[in-house]
Structures are given as structure tokens and as C-alpha cells.
C-alpha positions in Angstrom: 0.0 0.0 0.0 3.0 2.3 1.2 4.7 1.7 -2.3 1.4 2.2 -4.6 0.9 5.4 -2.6 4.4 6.7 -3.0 4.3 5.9 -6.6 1.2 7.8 -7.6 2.4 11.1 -5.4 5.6 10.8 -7.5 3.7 10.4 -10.9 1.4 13.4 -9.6 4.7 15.8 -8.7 5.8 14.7 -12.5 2.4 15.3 -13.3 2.4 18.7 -12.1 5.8 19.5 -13.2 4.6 19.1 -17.3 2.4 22.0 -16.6 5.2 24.1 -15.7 7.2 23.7 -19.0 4.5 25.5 -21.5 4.9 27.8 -18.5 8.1 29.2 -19.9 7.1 30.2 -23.0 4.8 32.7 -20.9 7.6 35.0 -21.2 7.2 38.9 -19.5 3.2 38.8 -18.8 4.0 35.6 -16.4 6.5 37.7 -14.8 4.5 40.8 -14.1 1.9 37.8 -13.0 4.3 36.7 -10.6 5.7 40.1 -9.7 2.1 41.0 -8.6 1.3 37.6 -6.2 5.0 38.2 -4.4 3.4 41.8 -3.2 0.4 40.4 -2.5 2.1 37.5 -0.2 4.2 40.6 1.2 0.6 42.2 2.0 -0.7 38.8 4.0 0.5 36.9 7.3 2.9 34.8 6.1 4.7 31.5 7.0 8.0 30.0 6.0 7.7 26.7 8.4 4.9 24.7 6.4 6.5 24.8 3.0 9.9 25.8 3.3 9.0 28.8 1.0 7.0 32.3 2.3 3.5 31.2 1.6 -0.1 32.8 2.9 -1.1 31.1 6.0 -4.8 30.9 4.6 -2.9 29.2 1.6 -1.8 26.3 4.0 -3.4 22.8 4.7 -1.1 21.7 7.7 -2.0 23.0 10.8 0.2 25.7 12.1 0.4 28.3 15.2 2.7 32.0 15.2 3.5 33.5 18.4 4.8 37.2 17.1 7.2 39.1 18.5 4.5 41.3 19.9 3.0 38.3 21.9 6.2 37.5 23.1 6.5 40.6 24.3 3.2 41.2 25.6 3.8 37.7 28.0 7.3 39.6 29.5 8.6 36.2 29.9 12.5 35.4 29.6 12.4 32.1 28.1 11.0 29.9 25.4 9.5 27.4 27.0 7.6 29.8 29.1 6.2 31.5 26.2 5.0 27.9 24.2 2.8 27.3 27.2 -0.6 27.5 26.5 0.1 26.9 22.5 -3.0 24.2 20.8 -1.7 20.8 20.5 1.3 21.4 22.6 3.0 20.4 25.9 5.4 21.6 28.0 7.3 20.4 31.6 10.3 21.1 33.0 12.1 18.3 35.6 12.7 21.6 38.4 13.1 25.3 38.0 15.1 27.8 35.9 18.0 26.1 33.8 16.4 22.5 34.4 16.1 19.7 31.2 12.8 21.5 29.5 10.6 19.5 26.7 8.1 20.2 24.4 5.8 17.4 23.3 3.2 17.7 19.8 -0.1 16.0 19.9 0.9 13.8 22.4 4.3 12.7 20.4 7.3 12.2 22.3 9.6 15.3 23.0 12.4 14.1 20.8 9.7 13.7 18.0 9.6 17.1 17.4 12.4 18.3 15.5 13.5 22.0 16.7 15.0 24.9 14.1 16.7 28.0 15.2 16.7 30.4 11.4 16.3 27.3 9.6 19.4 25.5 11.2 18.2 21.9 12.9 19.4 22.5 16.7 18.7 18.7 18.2 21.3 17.7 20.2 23.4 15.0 18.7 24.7 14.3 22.7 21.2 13.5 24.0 20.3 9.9 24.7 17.3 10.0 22.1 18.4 12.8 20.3 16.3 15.7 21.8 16.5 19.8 22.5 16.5 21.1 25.7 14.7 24.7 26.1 16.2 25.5 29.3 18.9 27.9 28.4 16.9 28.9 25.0 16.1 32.4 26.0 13.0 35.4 24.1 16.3 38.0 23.4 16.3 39.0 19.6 13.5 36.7 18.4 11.1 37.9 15.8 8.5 34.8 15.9 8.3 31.0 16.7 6.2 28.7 13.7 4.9 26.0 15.4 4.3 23.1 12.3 2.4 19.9 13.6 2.1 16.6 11.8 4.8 14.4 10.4 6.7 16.7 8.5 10.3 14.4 7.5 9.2 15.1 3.7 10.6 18.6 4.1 12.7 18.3 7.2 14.1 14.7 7.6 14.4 12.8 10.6 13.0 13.7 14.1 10.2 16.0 12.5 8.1 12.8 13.2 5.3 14.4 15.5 5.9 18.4 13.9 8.5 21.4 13.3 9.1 23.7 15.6 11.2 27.4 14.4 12.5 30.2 16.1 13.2 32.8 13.5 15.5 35.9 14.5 14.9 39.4 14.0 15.4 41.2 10.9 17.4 44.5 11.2 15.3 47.5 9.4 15.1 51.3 9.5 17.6 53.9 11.5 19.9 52.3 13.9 17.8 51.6 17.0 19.3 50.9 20.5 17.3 49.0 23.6 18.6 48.3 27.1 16.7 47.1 30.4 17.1 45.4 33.6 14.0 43.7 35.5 14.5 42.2 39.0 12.6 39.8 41.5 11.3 36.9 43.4 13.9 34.0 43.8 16.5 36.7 43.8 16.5 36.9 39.8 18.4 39.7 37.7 18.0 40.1 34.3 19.6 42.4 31.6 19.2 42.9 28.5 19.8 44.7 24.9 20.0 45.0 21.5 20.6 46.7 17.9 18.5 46.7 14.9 19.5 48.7 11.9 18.7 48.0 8.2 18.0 49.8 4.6 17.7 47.8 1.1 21.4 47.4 1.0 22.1 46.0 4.7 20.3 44.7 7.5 21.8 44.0 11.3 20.4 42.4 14.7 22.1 41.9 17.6 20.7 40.8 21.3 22.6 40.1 24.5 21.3 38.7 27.7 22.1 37.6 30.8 20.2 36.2 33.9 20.7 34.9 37.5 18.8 33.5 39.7 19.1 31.6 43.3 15.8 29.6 42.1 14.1 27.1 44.4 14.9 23.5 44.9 14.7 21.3 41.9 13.1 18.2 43.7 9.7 19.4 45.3 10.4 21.1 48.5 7.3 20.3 49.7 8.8 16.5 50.0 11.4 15.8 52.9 15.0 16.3 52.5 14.6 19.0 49.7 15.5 22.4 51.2 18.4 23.7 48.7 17.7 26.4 46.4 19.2 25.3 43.0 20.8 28.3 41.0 20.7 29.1 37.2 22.4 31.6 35.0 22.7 32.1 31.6 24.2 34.2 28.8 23.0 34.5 25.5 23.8 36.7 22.7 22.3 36.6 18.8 22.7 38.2 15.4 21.2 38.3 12.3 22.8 39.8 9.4 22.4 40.9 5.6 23.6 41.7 2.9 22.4 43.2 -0.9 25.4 42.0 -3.3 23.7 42.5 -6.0 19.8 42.6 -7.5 19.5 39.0 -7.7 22.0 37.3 -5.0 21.8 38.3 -0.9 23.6 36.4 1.5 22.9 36.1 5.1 24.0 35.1 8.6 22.4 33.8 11.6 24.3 33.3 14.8 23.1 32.4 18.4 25.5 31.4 21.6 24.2 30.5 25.1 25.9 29.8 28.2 24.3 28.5 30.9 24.9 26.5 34.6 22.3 24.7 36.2 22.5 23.5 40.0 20.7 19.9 40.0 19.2 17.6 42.3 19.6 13.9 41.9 15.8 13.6 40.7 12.2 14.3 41.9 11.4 12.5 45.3 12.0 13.0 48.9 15.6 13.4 49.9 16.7 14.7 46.4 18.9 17.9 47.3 22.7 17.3 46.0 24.3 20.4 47.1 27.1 21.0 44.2 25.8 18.8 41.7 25.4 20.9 38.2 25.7 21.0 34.7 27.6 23.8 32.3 25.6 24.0 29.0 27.5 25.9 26.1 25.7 25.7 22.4 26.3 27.6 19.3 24.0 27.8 16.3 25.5 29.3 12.8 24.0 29.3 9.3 25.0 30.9 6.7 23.5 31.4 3.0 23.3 32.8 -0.5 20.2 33.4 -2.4 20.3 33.7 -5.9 17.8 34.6 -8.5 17.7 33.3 -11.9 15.9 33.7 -15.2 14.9 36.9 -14.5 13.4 35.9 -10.6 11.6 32.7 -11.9 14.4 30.2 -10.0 15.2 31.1 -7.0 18.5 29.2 -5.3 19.7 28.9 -2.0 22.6 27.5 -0.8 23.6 27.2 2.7 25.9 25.7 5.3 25.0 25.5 8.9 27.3 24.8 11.5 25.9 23.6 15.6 28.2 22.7 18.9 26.8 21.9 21.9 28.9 21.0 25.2 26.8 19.9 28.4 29.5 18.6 31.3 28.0 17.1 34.6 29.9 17.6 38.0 30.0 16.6 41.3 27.8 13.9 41.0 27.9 11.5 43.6 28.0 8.9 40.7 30.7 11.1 38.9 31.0 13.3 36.4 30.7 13.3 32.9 31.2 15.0 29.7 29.1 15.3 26.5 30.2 17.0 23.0 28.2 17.1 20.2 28.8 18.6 16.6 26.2 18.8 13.3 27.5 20.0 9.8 24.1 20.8 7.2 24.7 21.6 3.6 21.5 22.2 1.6 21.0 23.4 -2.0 17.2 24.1 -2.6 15.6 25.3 -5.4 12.3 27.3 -6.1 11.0 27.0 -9.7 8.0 29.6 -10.6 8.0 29.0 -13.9 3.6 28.6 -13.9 1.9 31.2 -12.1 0.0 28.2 -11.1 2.4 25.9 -9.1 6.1 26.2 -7.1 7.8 23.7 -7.4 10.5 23.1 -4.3 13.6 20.7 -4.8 17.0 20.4 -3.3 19.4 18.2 -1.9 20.6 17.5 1.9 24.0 16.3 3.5 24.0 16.7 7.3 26.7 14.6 9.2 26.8 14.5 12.9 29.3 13.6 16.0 29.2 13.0 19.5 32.0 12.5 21.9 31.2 11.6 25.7 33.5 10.1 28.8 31.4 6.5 28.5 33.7 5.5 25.7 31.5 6.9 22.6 33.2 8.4 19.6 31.2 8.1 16.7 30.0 10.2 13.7 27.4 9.6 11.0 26.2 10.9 8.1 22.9 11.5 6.5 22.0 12.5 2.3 18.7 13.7 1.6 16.8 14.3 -1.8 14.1 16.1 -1.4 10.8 17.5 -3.9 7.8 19.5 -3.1 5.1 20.9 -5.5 2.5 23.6 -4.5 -0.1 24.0 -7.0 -2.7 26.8 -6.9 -6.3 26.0 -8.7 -8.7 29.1 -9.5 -7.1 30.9 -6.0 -9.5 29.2 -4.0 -8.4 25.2 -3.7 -4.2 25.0 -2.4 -2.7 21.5 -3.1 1.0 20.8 -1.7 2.3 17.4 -2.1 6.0 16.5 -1.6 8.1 13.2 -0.8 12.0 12.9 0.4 14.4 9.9 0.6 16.8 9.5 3.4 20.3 7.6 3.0 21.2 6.7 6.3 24.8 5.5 7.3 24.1 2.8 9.7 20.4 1.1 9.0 19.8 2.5 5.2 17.4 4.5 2.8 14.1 6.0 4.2 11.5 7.5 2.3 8.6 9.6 3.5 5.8 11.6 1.7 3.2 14.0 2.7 0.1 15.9 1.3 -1.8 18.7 1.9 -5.0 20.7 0.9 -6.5 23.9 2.2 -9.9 25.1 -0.2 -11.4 29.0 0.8 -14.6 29.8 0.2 -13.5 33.8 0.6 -17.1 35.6 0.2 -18.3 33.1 3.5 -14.5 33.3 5.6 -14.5 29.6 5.3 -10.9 27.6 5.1 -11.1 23.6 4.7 -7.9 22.2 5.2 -6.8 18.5 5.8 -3.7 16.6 6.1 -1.8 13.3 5.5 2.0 12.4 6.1 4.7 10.3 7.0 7.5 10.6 9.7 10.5 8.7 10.9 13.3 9.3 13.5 16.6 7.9 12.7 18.1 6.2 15.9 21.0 8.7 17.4 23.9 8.0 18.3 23.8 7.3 22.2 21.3 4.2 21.1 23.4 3.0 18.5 26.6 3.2 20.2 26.4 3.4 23.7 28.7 1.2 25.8 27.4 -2.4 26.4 26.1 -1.6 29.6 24.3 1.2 28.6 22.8 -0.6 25.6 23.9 0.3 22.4 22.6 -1.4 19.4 23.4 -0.8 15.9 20.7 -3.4 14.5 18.0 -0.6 15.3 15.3 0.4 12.9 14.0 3.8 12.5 11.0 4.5 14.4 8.2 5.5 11.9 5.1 7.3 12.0 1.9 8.1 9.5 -0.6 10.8 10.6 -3.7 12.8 9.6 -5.5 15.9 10.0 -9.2 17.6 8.9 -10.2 20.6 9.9 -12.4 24.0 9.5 -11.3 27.6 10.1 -14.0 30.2 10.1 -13.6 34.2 10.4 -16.6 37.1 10.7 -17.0 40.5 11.1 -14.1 41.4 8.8 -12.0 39.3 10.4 -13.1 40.5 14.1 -14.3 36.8 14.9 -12.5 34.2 14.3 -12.7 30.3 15.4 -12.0 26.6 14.5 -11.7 23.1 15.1 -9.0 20.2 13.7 -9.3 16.5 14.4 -5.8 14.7 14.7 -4.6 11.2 14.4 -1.2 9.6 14.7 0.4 6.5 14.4 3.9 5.4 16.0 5.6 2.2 15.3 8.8 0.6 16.2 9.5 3.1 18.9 12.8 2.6 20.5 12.9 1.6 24.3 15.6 0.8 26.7 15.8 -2.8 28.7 17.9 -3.8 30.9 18.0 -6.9 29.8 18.9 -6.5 25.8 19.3 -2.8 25.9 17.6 -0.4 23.1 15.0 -2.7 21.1 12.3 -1.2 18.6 9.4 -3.0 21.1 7.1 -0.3 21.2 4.1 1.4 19.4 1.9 4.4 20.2 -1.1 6.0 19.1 -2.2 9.9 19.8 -5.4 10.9 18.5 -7.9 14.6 19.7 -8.9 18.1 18.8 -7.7 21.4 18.7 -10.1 24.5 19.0 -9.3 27.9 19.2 -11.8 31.4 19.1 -10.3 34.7 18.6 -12.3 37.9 18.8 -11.0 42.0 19.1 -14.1 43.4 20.0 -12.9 47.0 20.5 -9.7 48.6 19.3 -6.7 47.7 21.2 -8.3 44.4 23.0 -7.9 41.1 22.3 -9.1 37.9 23.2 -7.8 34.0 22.3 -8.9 31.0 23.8 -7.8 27.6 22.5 -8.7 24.0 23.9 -6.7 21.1 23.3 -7.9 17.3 23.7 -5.4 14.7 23.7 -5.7 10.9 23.9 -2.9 8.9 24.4 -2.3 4.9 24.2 0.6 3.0 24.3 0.9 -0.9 22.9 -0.4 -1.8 26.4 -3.6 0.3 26.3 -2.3 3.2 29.0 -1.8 6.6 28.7 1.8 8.0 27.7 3.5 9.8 30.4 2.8 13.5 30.9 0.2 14.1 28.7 -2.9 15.6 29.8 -6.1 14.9 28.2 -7.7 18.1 28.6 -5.8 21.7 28.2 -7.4 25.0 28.2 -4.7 28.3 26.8 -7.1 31.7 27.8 -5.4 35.2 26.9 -6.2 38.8 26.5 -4.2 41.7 25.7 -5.1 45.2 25.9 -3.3 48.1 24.6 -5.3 51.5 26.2 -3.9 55.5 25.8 -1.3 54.4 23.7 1.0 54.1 26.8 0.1 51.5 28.4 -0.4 47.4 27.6 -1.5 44.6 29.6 -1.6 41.6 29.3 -3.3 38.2 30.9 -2.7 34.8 30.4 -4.3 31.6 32.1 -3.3 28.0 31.2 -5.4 24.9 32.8 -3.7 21.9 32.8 -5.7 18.6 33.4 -4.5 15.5 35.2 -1.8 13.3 33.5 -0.4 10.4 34.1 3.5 10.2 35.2 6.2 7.6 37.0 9.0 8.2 39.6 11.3 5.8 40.7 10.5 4.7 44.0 13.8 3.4 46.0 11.9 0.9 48.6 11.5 -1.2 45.9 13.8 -0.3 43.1 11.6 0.3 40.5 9.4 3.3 38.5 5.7 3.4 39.6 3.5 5.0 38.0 1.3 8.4 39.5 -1.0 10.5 38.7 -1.1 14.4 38.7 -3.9 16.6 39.7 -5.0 19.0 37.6 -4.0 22.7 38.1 -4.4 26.4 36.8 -2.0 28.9 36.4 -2.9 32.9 36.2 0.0 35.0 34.8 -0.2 39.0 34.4 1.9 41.2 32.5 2.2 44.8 31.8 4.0 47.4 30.3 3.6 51.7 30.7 5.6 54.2 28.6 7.0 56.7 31.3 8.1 58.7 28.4 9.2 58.3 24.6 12.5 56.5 25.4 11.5 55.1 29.1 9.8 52.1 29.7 8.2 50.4 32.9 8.1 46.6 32.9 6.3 44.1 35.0 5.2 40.9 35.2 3.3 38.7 38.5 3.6 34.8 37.9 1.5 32.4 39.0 -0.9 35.1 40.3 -2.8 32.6 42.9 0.1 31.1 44.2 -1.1 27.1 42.9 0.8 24.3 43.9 1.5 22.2 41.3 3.7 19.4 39.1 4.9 19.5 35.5 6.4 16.3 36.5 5.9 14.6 39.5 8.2 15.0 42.4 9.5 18.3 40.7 9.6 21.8 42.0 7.8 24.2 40.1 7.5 27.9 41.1 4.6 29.7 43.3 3.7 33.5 43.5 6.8 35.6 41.4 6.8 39.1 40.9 9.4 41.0 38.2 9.6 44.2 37.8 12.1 46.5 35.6 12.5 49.2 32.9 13.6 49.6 29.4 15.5 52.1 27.7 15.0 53.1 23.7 17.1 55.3 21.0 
């Protein structure tokens, strides 16, 4: 079925490629066709995520969520995973406070099944026992928006894009040079500075952000359990830029660069009697990419080659076990092409090579390497009906060739405000290189398959009142097989399959000039190959927010997440072995605000967890209660 399916999306992309070659002969009224859709994408809310190419969102089937650099803003918060909270289809805990492991989980996938993108550059850590990012040290500074892609998306991205795509995309410099610096200060004795310079013209464009924070923090295993009384610390630094530059009409090139710093003070888990007073961790990471756009035949093929470069160090110490060390290293080099050749249809193609290392203390010293072909047609029929179908083969090192296809359809009926879009893809995430090559005793197995995954959306998207009103509703499956597990008998096997399956719903409305209101519910059912719920993973989950800009000085902003119970585990030392718990259900108020003391002075402020709940992301974990922050901001 897998095959016959494959072959008729490939005959259908060579289908749709035949219509582009009478295309050519179109000659200068095609381009002054295409000249005129490019200012009308310029003119809509656009995304990059979903097709790898700036496309309208309403012109998108998959389902897809953009937090702006406004709504980061409005929330006043100082980290990433802090701002993704309360986002549909999407879950977040931390094991502790400030600086501890942080993961994001999509429709009910597994953290590491979500493949994460800083400026286009994949940022999972090679070092990571299954191949996941960590959000702890991944800080707001300099960030323009976050695309949050869910689905099975390795036909564009490759492996670990199995559950969705997640991409933090940096500022981009424009206008006169334009200074900011601030400092905000409270509970848990926490500093923060900040600041930044955006510049940029049609030649040249420049953004820079530095940070850095401290914090004493709260104890990492739940203080309210004996034997946890130790404050764990966390600092970070960070610093970004984003650069570019006009060589000529038709070729730009471009540089993205974010370091972070960070140390973390650690318990040994979530239970009673947790607290290790020196144990800690020293993150460093560094994220690069750089590339050349070119334009062709007179701006109908559009090139873009580029080389991305990441390092991340994380080094363990003063465990009572020992310490350790962790080194990790990812080379990308990508050539894709954009052919708009028929005013009708883009066609997408390029060409992958990624090769990654990791080098620990246990003994491990591997690399691997990874080629990619990829192909992706977008065809637009009467403006109204958007179909996207692509496909991608994998050539793995160690276990082989993988390929992976996906489709997509959104159809408008404009004059009602009605979108239709639906869904259907393939995923798989290559084993990494802790499973495969781990030390016997830890289990490493080089005989392991990809884990694989096939998934499917439908939904309805409805806006009134010139756009005033707006609500809708997606139904989501997935399908996870050959899911990698440690034993401690035979070490990593492929023994396990999953199954995630529920609805998203959102309702926007901006009822008066200045104030808006979201609300989104997510509902997410979870099984695993012996009928129980995956860990972590609420059922029900309720984002509520409203912002409110009043006397054009003043902004405020209120955000409430409700969480419902999950099931979770913690190893339980009377009997050595993990039991499983579960959580209650909890809500969290947050309230935010800003007021303009004058035209370059700026009062910040921010009061977390307004009602002072007492609560678990994960069980046996410290989480924070009543937090105030207050600060200001300087502009010119």
C-alpha cells in the first residue's frame, strides 16, 4: 500500500511538473503575474515553516500556530518554554526550576519527535540519549516569531520531524539604527539584563541581542517533600545576530548566529531526599548558518545555498555517581531550489548532506552521516483550492534509505471566511547516536530500525466580522511504530508502538480597538501498545489570553493555562523500581504589563503564577509559586 501510494504522489509531482514547461514560453506577462502575487504574499500573514517557501497562512493545509514578537513581548517572559505554554496541540514540563532539562511534546508525540529549528538551522542535540533539545537555556532576546508546524513533516525536514517542526526565527534588522537596554528584578533573587541593535535599509540589515540572567531559584526536587531544602541556582548568557547583505539585484547572502551559556544547579531527581548540594551542569551551544540566495531567469528560479554549523557541550559535575562530559557537533549543507515557472504551481527541490558527532566520557566516539533528496510541488487552482504534495528519501549510514511523503489541501470559500484544510504524512526518527553506540552496559545497538510514524489531520477555520471573529476546530490522528525503548536486559530494542489521536479549537475575537481575546482547547488521547496513557500528557488543556493596549501608553496583558490531570512515574527506591502516579489538575494565572514613562523610558512588570497554585509539571519536581518581576527599558 506504502509503495502504490508513493508511486502515484511521484507520478502526480511529474504530473504537475509538465504544466510548468508550457509555463516558460509565458515570457514577461508571467513575470508581471508573478511580480504582482509576491506583493500580495508581502501584504498577507505569512509562513516559511509549512512549505519551506513564504507562503499565505490561509494558503496552507497543515496545521500551524505563530506567536509574534508582539505576543512575546506582551507575556514579559525570559524564556521559550515559558512563552509555548498554552500553545494548541502542545505540551510543556520542565524536571525543576530555571535552567532544568525542559521539553516540548506535539499532539501527544514524544519530546524528541519534534524536530526543533533555530533560522532554519536543525538544533537537536546530537549528545542527547534519544536525540532531543533542551529549552532550558533557549532564552526570548532578539526573536522575531516561533512557527509552530504539527504533523509528520520528514518530507521537508528529515528525521525527528516525526510528531511536527518547531522554528524560532531571529529578527530582521530595518530602518535607523535603534538601541534598547533594560534590567528587570525579583522573586527567587532573579536579575536580568538585556539589549539589543537593529538597523537596516535595502542594501544591509543588522540584529544583535545580548542577555544575561541569574537567579538563586528554588529547589529542583519538590520542597514540599522531605530532605529537599536547597535552592538550585541558574544563569545564563546569550547573545544573537542576524545579518544581511544586498550584493547584487538578484543574490543576498545572510548570517544567523546564536550562543548561550548556561549552569544549572541539580538535584539527583524528583522524590524525597533529592537535594545534591554542588551537583550541576555547564551548557554551552552555538547555532550558525550561513547562505546565498540567488535569482535566476529573470526571478523565476530562485536558489539557495547554505551551510549550517551547531556545537553543543553539556558537562555534569559533582555527581555522587561522577562526572561526565558530553560533546556534540552537526554540519548541514543544503541546495534548494524554487521554480515559478507557472503562475499556477512552485515547485521546491534540493538536496541535503548533514553529518553529525558526538563524543562523551562513556567510551562513545562516533560520527554519522545523513543524504537527503528532497521535492515539493504547490499548486494553486482558480485561488481558491491550495494543493501541496512532496516526498523525500533518506540515506542513512548505519540502518539504510528512508522514504517519507506527505500531502496537503486547504480550499477557501473567501465571500463566507470559510478555510477547509486537511492533512496526510509520513515521519520517521533515525536512531542517534547514544542508542546505537552506547557502551554495552548502557545498551547500544546498531541493529536498530527507524521508528516511523503516518498521521492525519481535517479541519475548518471560520472568520466574521471582517476578520473581528475568528474560530475553528482540527481532528488529529497519529500512528507510531517501532518506537525505540531501553531494557535492561537486551538494551535499546524497537518493542514499542503508540497511538495519539484529539482536537484542537481555538476562538479569537478583538471586540474594540486595542483588545484582544484568544482562547484555545486542546484534547489529547494517548495509548501505548499496552492500552495506557503515555506519560505527561494531559487529556484536557485550556490556553485563555487577553491583551489590551489602552492610551497608547500602556499594555497589559493576561494569560491563564489549565492543565488537566496526567499520568506520570518516579522511581520509587523501597523497591527499586518506576511506579506509576498521577497528577492533579492545576491552573495557572500569569499577568503582564507594560507603561511608557516617556518616549524612550519604559516600565516593565510581570506577576507569575498570580494565585500562588501548587503544582507538578512532573511529578516529584519543584515548580514555582507566587513571582513578581519588575524593571524598565531604555530606547534610542
Amino acid at each position: 500500500m506504502k509503495g502504490l501510494m508513493l508511486k502515484v504522489l511521484i507520478a502526480g509531482l511529474v504530473a504537475s511538473f509538465t504544466t510548468i514547461i508550457p509555463g516558460i514560453t509565458l515570457g514577461e506577462e508571467l513575470k508581471e503575474e508573478k511580480g504582482k502575487k509576491k506583493e500580495e504574499v508581502a501584504l498577507e500573514e505569512v509562513v516559511v515553516t509549512a512549505t519551506r517557501t513564504p507562503t499565505p497562512a490561509e494558503e496552507v493545509g497543515s496545521s500551524i500556530t505563530v506567536i509574534t514578537g508582539e505576543e512575546i513581548e506582551a507575556k514579559g517572559q525570559a524564556t521559550v518554554q515559558e512563552v509555548l505554554k498554552g500553545t494548541p496541540g502542545l505540551d510543556v514540563w520542565a524536571t525543576g526550576g530555571p535552567g532544568s532539562q525542559s521539553s516540548v511534546s506535539l499532539r501527544g508525540a514524544a519530546p524528541y519527535h519534534t524536530l526543533v529549528l533555530i533560522d532554519g538551522l536543525e538544533v537537536n542535540d546530537p549528545t542527547d540519549p534519544n536525540r532531543g533539545f533542551n529549552f532550558a537555556n533557549l532564552t526570548v532576546g532578539n526573536i522575531e516569531r516561533i512557527e509552530i508546524l504539527r504533523g509528520p513533516q520528514s518530507p521537508l525536514y528529515g528525521s525527528d520531524a516525526i510528531g511536527g517542526v518547531i522554528n524560532i526565527i531571529t529578527k530582521k534588522g530595518k530602518g535607523k539604527p535603534k538601541f534598547h537596554l533594560g534590567s528587570e528584578g525579583g522573586s527567587y533573587g532573579t536579575w536580568r539584563k538585556f539589549g539589543g541593535l537593529t538597523m537596516g535599509d535595502e542594501r544591509m540589515n543588522l540584529s544583535l541581542g545580548l542577555s544575561h540572567i541569574s537567579t538563586d531559584g528554588f529547589s529542583a526536587a519538590d520542597d514540599d517533600l522531605p530532605g529537599n531544602n536547597e535552592d538550585d541556582r541558574w544563569e545564563n548568557t546569550t547573545a544573537s545576530a542576524r545579518m544581511g547583505y544586498s550584493i547584487s539585484e538578484n543574490a543576498q547572502f545572510e548570517f544567523t548566529g546564536r550562543f548561550f551559556k548556561g549552569r544549572t544547579q541539580l538535584d539527583s531527581g524528583g522524590g524525597p531526599y533529592s537535594d545534591q548540594e554542588d551537583y550541576h551542569v555547564n551548557e554551552q551551544r552555538i547555532f550558525s548558518r550561513t547562505k546565498l540566495d540567488l535569482l535566476l531567469c529573470d526571478g523565476l528560479w530562485e536558489q539557495t545555498l547554505a551551510y549550517g554549523y551547531a556545537n553543543q557541550k553539556r558537562d555534569y559535575r559533582d555527581h555522587p555517581w561522577g562526572d561526565s562530559d558530553y560533546d556534540g557537533e552537526k554540519h548541514e549543507i543544503s541546495w534548494q531550489n524554487n521554480l515559478y515557472f507557472h503562475e499556477n504551481s512552485t515547485l521546491t527541490f534540493g538536496f541535503e548532506y548533514e553529518r553529525e558527532k558526538m563524543d562523551d566520557n562513556q567510551g562513545i566516539d562516533k560520527f554519522i552521516y545523513t543524504t537527503s533528496v528532497f521535492a515539493q510541488d504547490q499548486i494553486n487552482l482558480w485561488d481558491c483550492y491550495f494543493l501541496t504534495l512532496g516526498v523525500r528519501w533518506d540515506d542513512h549510514e548505519e540502518f539504510g534509505s528512508e522514504t517519507t511523503f506527505r500531502i496537503t489541501q486547504a480550499f477557501l470559500l473567501r465571500d463566507w471566511g470559510t478555510k477547509f484544510k486537511a492533512s496526510y504524512g509520513t515521519g520517521f526518527r533515525a536512531p542517534s547516536l547514544y542508542e546505537l553506540y552506547a557502551p554495552p552496559f548502557w545498551g547500544g545497538n546498531q541493529n536498530l530500525d527507524p521508528e516511523e510514524s503516518k498521521g492525519f489531520d481535517i479541519g475548518i477555520e471560520q472568520s466574521l466580522f471582517d476578520n473581528r471573529l475568528t474560530f475553528g476546530i482540527t481532528y488529529f490522528y497519529n500512528d507510531f511504530d517501532d518506537l525505540i525503548d531501553f531494557t535492561w536486559t537486551d538494551g535499546y530494542l524497537n518493542i514499542n508502538d503508540a497511538k495519539t489521536r484529539g482536537i484542537e479549537s481555538f476562538i479569537k475575537i478583538d471586540p474594540l480597538e486595542g483588545l484582544s481575546l484568544s482562547l484555545n482547547y486542546t484534547y489529547t488521547d494517548t495509548e501505548d501498545d499496552e492500552g495506557r496513557r503515555l506519560l505527561r500528557r494531559p487529556l484536557h488543556k485550556i490556553g485563555f489570553n487577553t491583551f489590551y493596549k489602552f492610551h497608547d501608553r500602556s499594555k497589559l496583558n493576561l494569560h491563564i493555562l489549565y492543565v488537566g490531570e496526567k499520568d506520570d512515574s518516579y522511581w520509587d527506591p523501597t523497591t527499586f523500581t518506576s511506579r506509576r502516579v498521577v497528577t492533579d489538575d492545576y491552573v495557572v494565572v500569569n499577568l503582564s504589563g507594560s507603561f511608557d514613562l516617556s518616549e524612550h523610558l519604559q516600565l516593565i512588570g510581570r506577576i507569575d503564577n498570580l494565585f500562588d497554585e501548587d503544582y507538578y509539571e512532573c511529578y516529584g519536581y519543584g515548580t514555582a509559586g507566587f513571582s513578581a518581576y519588575g524593571g524598565l527599558k531604555i530606547t534610542f
